[in-house]
N, C-alpha and C positions, 0 to 999 in steps of 0.2 A: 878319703884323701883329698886333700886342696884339689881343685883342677888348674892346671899350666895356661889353660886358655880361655880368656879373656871376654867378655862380651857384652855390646851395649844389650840393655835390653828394653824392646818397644812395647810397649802393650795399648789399648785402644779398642774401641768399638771396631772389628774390621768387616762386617756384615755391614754395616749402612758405610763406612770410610775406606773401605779398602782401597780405592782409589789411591788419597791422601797418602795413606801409611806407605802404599808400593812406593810411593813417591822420596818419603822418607827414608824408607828401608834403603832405596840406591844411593840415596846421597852420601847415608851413614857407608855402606860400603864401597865408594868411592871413594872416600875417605881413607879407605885401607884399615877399617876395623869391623870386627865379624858383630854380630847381629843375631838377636834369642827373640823368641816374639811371644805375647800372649794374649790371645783374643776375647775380650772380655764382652763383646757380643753375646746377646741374646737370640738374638733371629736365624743368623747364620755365619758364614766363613768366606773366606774368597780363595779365590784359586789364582790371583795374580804374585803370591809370593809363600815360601813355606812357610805356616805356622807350628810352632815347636809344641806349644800349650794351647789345645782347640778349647772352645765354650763348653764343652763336656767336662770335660777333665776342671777346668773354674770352676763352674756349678759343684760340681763334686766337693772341692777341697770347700767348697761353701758350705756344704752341708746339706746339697738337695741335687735334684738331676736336671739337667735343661729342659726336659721333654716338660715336666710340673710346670718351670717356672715359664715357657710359652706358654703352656694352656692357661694356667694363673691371671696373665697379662697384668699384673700389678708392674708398675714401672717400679716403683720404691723398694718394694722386696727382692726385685730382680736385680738393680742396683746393690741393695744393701748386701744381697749372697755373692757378685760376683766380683766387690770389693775385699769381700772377705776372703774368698777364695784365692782372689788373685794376689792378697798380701800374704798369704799360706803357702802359692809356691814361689813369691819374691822370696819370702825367709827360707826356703829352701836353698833356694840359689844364693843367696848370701852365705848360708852355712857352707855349701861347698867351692864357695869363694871363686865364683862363676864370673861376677859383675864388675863392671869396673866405672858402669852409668847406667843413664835409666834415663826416657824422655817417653812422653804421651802425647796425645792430642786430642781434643774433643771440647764439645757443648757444654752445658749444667751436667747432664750424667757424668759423661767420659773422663770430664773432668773431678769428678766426685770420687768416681774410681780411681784413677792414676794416683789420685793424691791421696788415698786409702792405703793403696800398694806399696806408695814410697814411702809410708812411716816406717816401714821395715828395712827400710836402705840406713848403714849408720852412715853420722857423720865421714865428709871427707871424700864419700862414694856422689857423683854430683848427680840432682836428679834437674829433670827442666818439664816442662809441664806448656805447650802452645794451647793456648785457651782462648774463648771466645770469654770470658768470665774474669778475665785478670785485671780488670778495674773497678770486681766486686771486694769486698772484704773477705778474702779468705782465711785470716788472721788462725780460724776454729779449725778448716782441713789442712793446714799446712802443718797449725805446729810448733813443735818447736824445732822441724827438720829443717835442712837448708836447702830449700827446693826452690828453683828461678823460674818466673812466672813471665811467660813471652804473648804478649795481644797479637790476637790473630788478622787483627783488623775486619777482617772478612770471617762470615761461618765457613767451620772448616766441614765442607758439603761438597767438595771435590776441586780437581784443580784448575786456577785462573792465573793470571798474571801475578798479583798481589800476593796468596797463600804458597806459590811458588818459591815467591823470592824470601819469605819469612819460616818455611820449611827447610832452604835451602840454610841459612844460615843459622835457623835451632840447629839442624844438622853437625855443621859446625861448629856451635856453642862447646855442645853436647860432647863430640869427639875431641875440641881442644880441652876442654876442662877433663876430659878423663884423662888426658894423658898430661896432667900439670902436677907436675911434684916437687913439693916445701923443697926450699932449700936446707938441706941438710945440715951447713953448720947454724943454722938458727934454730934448729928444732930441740928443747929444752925438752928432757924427758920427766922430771921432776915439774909436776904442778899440782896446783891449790885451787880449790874452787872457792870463791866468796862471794855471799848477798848483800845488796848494798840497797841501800835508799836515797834520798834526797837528804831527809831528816838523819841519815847517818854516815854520810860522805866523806866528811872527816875523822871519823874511827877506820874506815874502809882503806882511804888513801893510806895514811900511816903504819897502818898493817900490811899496805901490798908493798909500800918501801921495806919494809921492815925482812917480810918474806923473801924480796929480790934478793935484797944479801945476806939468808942462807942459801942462794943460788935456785929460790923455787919459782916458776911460772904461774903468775897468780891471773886466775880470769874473773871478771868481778861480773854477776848475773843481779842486775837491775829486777827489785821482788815487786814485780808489776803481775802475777800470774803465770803469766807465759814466760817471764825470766824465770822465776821458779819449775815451772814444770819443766824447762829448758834444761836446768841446772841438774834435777832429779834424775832427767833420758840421757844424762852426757856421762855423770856417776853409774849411773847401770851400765852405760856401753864401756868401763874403765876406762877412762879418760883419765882420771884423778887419782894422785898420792894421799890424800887428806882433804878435808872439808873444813871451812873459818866460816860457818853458818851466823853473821851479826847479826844479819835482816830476817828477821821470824814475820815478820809484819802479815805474810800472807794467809796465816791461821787465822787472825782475828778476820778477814776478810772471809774466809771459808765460812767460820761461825755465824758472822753476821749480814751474810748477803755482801760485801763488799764487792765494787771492779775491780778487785785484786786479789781476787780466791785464787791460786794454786790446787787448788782438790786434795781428798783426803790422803793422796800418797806426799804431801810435803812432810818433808823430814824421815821419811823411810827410808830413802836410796841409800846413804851411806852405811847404815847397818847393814843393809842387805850383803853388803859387796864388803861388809867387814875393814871398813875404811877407819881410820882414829880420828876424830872431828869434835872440834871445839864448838857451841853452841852460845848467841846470847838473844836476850827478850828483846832483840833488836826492834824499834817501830810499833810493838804490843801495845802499846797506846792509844792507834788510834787503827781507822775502819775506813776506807776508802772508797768515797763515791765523786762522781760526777759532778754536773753543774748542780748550783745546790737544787732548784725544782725536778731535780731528780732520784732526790732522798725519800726514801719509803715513808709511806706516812705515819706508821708506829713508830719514827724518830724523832719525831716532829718535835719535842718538847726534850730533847737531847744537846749537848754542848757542843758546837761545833767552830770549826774555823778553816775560811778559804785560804787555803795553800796554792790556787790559782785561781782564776777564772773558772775553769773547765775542771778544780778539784777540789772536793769538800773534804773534807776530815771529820770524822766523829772519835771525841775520846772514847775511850771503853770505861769502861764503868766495874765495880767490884765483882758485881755476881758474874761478869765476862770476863771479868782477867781469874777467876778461881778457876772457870771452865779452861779457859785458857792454859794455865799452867798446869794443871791437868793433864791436857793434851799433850803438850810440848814433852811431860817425862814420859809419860806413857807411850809415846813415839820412839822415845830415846833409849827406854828398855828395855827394846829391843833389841838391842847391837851387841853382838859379843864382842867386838873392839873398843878400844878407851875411849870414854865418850868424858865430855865436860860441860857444865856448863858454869860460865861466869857472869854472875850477877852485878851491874851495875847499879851500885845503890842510892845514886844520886840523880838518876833520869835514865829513860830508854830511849828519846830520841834527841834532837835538837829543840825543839818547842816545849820538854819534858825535860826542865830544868829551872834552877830554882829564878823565878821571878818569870817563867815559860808561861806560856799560853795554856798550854796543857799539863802544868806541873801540879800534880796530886800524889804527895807522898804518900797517900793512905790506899789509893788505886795500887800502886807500884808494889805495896808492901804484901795487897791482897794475891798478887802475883806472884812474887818473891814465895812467901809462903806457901803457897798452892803449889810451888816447882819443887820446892825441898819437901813437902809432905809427900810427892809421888814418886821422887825418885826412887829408884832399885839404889840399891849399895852399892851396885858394882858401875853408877853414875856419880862422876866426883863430881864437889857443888862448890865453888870459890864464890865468896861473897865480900865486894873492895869497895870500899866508901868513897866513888867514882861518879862520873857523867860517862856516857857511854862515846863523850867524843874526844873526850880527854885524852892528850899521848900515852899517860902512863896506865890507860885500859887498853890501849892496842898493844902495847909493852908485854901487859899481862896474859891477853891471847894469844900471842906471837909465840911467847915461854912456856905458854902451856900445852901449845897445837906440838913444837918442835919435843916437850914430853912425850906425848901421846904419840909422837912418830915412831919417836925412841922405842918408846915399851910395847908400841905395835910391831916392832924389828926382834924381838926377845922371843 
């Protein structure tokens, strides 16, 4: 059964910080909200406040005992089980709908931890994180969750003036954000999720007009990696009515080393969750790296072109776009829900059009072909003698997602 009451929950190295946390834990309950704790400590505990979840009970849900991981003294393994552990009874506590926030504190560990734990908070639930580390690149432990990342200024090694006043007001972050709730008449229950790129902006747009007025909430996910893997953890948490998947871009990136891999769960989510989603080669064109003396050097003698300073593009080539489409059905025949995909026969991105930088109808077609030879049957294929940024392909998405809704309602 849900539980009725409500609770931040702190966790934290409390063997070397118990100081800090005591300090915390009052402010939070001055506040006039209750408080769950979990001591992701290694060494020991403190007796300055109760802890609900001791370093025993972590280790455990980690999959070892603390007594091993002191004798042990690996810092990284200790770390690595008590991240794990400690995200084993967040998801608990989530499941019995315990939580209503989350905040940490700590070093390079502490922080490693915390932010381990909070992948299991879903969106909505607010997590904050006070770090000595928060003007590193956490890009990799965050995520794609929405966790607020507060500089300590100071190591947080016990209390001073400075760590006071930035504990005092995480504190507060922390309890105002948990009690902040969407306004109600704006909250659209009907939404769409879409990938978009640069190179496919104008297909994107036109389709999220087009979706507002059948009354849907369209969130458009930038296929930079992290927007995809973003898009894929927000469809699991059901978030979404339907999927308008345009921006595939991030499989060629997976395949060929790109900075815009997504990993190999892109394109999974929405089968899984039995969602009806439209599907296009959106961006399959090209491969996304960095400044160009950043390109692998088996590329070296590959076609390329700066889309910024700071971004190189490589087309794909035949023997990648066959793997590639490949990929893409064999992802897609998975879904027992109506799946589509519609082929644009005239280009897949913006620069992939006729007199484009990157336009090779015979790359495209190597593609096209490789998607229709692997489809399942039970994956319908439309193929429109189109540009992918054309209105009357957003037209034909639009018509075929709102299909797919239909006959997912049957």
């Amino acid at each position: 059964m849900p539980s009725t009451k409500k609770y931040i929950l702190m966790l934290g190295c409390f063997d070397t910080k118990g100081e800090v946390f005591s300090y915390l834990r009052n402010c939070i309950l001055a506040l006039g909200e209750n408080v769950i704790t979990i001591n992701t400590g290694v060494m020991g505990t403190t007796d300055l406040f109760p802890v609900d979840f001791e370093s025993d009970v972590v280790a455990l849900q980690g999959d070892s005992e603390i007594s091993s991981l002191r004798k042990l003294g690996d810092r990284g393994h200790a770390m690595d089980v008590m991240g794990k552990g400690a995200a084993q009874i967040v998801k608990i506590l989530i499941a019995e709908e315990k939580l209503k926030g989350a905040i940490g504190m700590g070093g390079g560990g502490g922080t490693h931890i915390a932010l381990f734990a909070m992948q299991q908070i879903p969106f909505g639930i607010p997590k904050l994180c006070l770090t000595t580390i928060a003007a590193k690149d956490l890009s990799r432990q965050i995520g794609h969750k929405d966790i607020t990342l507060v500089p300590s200024v100071v190591d947080v090694a016990g209390l001073n003036s400075i760590i006071k006043v930035l504990i005092s007001q995480s504190a507060a972050a922390i309890c105002a954000m948990s009690n902040s709730i969407a306004d109600s008449e704006n909250v659209i229950v009907k939404r769409i999720a879409i990938s978009m790129f640069g190179n496919t902006t104008a297909c994107v747009d036109q389709c999220t007009e087009l979706l507002k007025k059948e009354g849907y909430e369209v969130l458009a996910f930038h296929a930079t990696g992290i927007g995809g893997r973003t898009m894929e953890a927000l469809i699991r948490e059901g978030y979404f009515d339907a999927v308008l998947d345009v921006t595939t871009t991030e499989l060629a990136d997976d395949l060929c080393g790109g900075i815009c891999s997504a990993g190999p769960e892109r394109l999974l989510a929405a089968g899984e969750m039995n969602l009806p989603q439209v599907v296009a080669p959106g961006c399959l064109d090209m491969v996304n790296f960095g400044h160009a003396d950043t390109v692998p050097e088996k590329y070296k003698d590959r076609f390329f072109y700066s889309w910024a300073p700071d971004v190189t593009l490589m087309r794909t080539n035949i023997e990648e776009n066959l793997i590639l489409g490949k990929q893409l059905s064999q992802k897609l025949n998975k879904s027992t829900a109506p799946v589509s995909i519609v082929l644009p026969l005239k280009g897949i991105s913006q620069i992939d059009s006729v007199g484009g930088i990157f336009y090779k109808p015979e790359n495209d077609q190597a593609l096209f072909d490789s998607i229709k030879k692997h489809a399942a049957e039970s994956v319908r294929i439309i193929e429109t003698d189109v540009h992918i940024n054309d209105k009357s392909f957003a037209q034909i998405l639009v018509k075929t997602l709102m299909e797919a809704i239909e006959t997912a309602k049957r």
